[in-house]
N, C-alpha and C positions, 0 to 999 in steps of 0.2 A: 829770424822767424821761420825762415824752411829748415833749419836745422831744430826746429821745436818742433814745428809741424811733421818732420819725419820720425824725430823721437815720440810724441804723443800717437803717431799712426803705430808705430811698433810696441808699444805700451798696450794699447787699447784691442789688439790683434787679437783674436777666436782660435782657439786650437782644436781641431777635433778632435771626438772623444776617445782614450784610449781603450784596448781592445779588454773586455770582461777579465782575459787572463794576466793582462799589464797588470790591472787595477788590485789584481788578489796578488800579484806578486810583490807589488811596491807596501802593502796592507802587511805580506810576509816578512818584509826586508826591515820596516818600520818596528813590527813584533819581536824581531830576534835584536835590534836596539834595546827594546826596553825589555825582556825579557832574560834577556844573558848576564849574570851579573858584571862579566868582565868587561862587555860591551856598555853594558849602564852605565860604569863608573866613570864614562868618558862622554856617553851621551847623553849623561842626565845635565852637565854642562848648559846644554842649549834649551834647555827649559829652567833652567836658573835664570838666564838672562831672560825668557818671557816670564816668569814669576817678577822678578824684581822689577822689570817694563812694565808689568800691568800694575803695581804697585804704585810707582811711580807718574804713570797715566790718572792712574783714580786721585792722585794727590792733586794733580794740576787742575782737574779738572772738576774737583769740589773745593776749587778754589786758595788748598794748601800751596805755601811756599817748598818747591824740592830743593833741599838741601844739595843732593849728590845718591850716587849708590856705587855701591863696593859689591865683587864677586870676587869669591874666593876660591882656590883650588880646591878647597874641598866639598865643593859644588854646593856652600851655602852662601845667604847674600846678605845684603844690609842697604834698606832703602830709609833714607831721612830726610824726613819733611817738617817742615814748623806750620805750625798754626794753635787751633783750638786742640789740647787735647785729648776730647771729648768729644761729642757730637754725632750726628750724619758722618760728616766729610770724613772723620775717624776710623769711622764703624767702617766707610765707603773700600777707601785706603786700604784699609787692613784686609779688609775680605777678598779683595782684587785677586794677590799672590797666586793663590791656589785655583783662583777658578779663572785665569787670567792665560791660563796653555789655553787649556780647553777651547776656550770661547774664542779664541784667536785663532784654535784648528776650525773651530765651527765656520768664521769667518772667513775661512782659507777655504772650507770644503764647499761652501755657497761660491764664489768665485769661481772655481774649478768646475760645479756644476755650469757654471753659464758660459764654461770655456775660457775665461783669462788666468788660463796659466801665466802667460807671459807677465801682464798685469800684478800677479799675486806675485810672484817675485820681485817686484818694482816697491811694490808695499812694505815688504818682507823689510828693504835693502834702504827703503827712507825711514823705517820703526828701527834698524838699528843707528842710521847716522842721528836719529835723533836722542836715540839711547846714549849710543859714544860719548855725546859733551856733557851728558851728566854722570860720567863714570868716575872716579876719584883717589884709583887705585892700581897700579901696575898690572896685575894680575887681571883687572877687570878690563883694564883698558886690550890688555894682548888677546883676550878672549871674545872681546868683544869684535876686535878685527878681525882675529882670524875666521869668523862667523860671518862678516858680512864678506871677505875674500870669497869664500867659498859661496855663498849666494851669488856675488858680481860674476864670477868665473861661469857659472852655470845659466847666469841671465844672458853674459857676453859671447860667451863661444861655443855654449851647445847646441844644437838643429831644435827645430821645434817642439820634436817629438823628445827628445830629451830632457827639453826645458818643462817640457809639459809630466816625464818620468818625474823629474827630480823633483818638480812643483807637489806632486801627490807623494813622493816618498816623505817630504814633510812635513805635508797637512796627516798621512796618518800618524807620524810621529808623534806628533802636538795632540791629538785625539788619543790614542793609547796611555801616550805618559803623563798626562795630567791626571788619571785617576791612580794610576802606579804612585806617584807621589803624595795624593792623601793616604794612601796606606801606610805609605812607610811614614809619615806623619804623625798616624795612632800608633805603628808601631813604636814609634822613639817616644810619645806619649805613654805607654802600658809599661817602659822599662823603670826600673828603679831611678825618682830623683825625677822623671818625666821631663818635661819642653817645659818648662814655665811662661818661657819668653816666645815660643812657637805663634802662631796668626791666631791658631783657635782660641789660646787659654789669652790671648790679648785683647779676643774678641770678648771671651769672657767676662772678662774684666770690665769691659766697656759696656756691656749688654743685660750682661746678669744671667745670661744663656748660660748652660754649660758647653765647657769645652768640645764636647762631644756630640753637642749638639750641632755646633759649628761643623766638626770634622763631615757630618751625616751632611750637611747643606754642601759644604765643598763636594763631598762625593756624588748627589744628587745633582746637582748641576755639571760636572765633569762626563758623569754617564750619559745623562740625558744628551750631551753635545755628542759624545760618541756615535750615539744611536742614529742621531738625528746628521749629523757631518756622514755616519754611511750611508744613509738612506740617500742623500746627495751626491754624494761617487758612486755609487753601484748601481741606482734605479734611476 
């Protein structure tokens, strides 16, 4: 019990806030992530596994059976669930993916406003051990560790102030690249032969919406978290 009680006091801990020019720096550091293409192609990784986690969260929790999910090296995924389908729970599922960084930065950048850094990485580090047992793939599986390694490592052995740097470098991450992701989205959409099988034209399918109507809700709710996750770090 005191070894719980000591672990929930250091979970639940307040970190002060960092200085206006941390906060534009870890915002910089977060940008040339998703900005750089050499850099993307390594760190758009870690928003595959929040794409296919929010995927797989909306299945459980409108009641679908999760089969498993697979990531792949080439930073596409594969989330399987049974159920109805058609439906809500369907439509739920499938719309997750894409607005599923986002929301997850936005819920990182509320935290951070009220100070639990420490907290937001405790989060971070139970949403991937619970990712890990539904993983079903070699590749997803090493991917998946070596992602929550680097969370433990930075929850474990950095000072506060660190834990609190690395907690904002990323939540802006997760804010930034979710809306970089519905683009290149339409982009692979507008090419010859198009995504058929992509979230929007699934949604499509399911809905009667166009494709692109989808892609405009994914982007509207991606940004929207943006604005609103900076309003919550900066102000």
């Amino acid at each position: 019990m005191d070894a719980l009680s000591t672990f929930w006091d250091r979970v639940r801990v307040t970190a002060p806030p960092l200085p206006t020019s941390w906060l534009l720096g870890c915002a910089v550091l977060a940008a040339v992530l998703v900005l750089v293409p050499a850099v993307w192609r390594h760190a758009r990784h870690a928003v595959t596994i929040a794409h296919e986690g929010a995927h797989g969260l909306a299945a459980l929790v409108t009641g679908r059976r999760l089969a498993g999910i697979r990531l792949h090296s080439d930073t596409s995924g594969l989330t399987v669930s049974a159920g109805r389908p058609t439906g809500a729970g369907m439509v739920l599922t499938s719309a997750a993916g894409y607005t599923g960084p986002g929301l997850l930065g936005l819920g990182a950048a509320a935290l951070l406003g009220a100070g639990y850094a420490v907290g937001l990485l405790w989060v971070l580090l139970a949403l991937l051990a619970l990712l890990l047992v539904q993983i079903r793939n070699w590749y997803g599986l090493w991917s998946v560790l070596v992602t929550g390694a680097l969370v433990l490592a930075a929850t474990w052995w950095l000072p506060a102030q660190g834990q609190s740097v690395f907690a904002h470098g990323v939540t802006w991450f997760l804010l930034l690249a979710a809306p970089k992701t519905v683009l290149e989205l339409q982009a692979k959409r507008r090419r010859r032969g198009g995504a058929p099988d992509s979230d929007a034209d699934q949604l499509a399918r399911l809905t009667g919406l166009p494709g692109l109507v989808w892609v405009g809700i994914f982007l509207l709710i991606d940004v929207a978290a943006l604005l609103q996750g900076t309003r919550w770090l900066l102000f």
